[in-house]
C-alpha positions in Angstrom: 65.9 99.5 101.2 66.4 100.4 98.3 69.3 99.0 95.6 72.0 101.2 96.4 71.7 101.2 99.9 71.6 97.3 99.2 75.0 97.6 97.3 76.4 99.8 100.0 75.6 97.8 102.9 77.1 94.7 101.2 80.5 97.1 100.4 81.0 97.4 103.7 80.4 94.5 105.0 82.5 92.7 102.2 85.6 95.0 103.2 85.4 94.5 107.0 85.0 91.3 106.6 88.2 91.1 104.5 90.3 93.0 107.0 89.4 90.4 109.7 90.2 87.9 107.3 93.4 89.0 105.3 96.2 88.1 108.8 94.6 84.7 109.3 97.3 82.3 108.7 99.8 84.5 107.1 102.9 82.7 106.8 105.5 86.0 106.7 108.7 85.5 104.5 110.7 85.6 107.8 109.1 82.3 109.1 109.7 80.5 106.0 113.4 81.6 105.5 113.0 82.8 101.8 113.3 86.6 102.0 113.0 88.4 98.9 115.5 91.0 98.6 113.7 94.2 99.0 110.9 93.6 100.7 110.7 93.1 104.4 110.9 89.9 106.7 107.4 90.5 108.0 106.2 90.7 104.2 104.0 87.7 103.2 105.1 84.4 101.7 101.8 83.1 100.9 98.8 85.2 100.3 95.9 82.8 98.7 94.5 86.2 98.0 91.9 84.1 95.6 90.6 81.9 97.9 90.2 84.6 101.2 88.1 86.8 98.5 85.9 83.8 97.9 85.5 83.3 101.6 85.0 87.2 102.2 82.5 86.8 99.7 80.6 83.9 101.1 80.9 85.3 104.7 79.7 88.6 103.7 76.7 87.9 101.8 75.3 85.5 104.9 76.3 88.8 107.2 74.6 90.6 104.7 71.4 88.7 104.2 70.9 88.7 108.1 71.4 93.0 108.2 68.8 93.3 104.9 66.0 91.4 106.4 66.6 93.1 109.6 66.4 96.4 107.9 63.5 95.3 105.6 61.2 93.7 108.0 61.9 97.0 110.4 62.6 94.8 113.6 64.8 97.6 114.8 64.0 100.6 113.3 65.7 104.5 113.9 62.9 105.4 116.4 64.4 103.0 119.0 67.3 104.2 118.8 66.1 108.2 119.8 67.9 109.7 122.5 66.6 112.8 123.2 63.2 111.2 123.9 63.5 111.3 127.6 65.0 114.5 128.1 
C-alpha cells in the first residue's frame, strides 16, 4: 500500500467514523429550553466538537490499523472477490 493510499484509507475511515459519532448525545437547544433566536429548536446546545474529533481520531486509526494490515499481509486480496470466474 502505498502512502497515499494509506492517507486515503484513513480519510475515509476518519469521516465515517465521525458521522456515526457526531448525533451521539446531542443535547438539541429545544431540550434544554435556551433557543437562540435564529436558529432552530433541533439545532445543538452542546457540541464538544473537540473532544468527538479526538475520539474519531482514536477510533479511526484502530479501524484503520486493522484494514492496513489486512490489505498489507494480502489475507483477502481482489482475486477472491472475482465474479465472473464461474461463468
Amino acid at each position: 500500500m502505498t502512502i497515499g493510499a494509506a492517507l486515503v484509507l484513513f480519510a475515509i475511515v476518519w469521516f465515517m467514523v465521525l458521522f456515526i459519532v457526531l448525533p451521539l448525545r446531542l443535547t438539541t437547544q429545544g431540550e434544554c429550553g435556551d433557543v437562540v433566536p435564529g436558529t432552530p429548536k433541533s439545532a445543538p446546545a452542546n457540541v464538544n466538537l473537540k473532544r468527538k474529533v479526538l475520539w474519531v481520531t482514536i477510533v479511526s486509526a484502530v479501524i484503520w490499523a486493522g484494514l492496513a494490515a489486512v490489505i498489507v499481509t494480502g489475507v483477502i486480496s481482489i482475486g477472491q472477490f472475482d465474479i465472473y470466474n464461474g461463468i
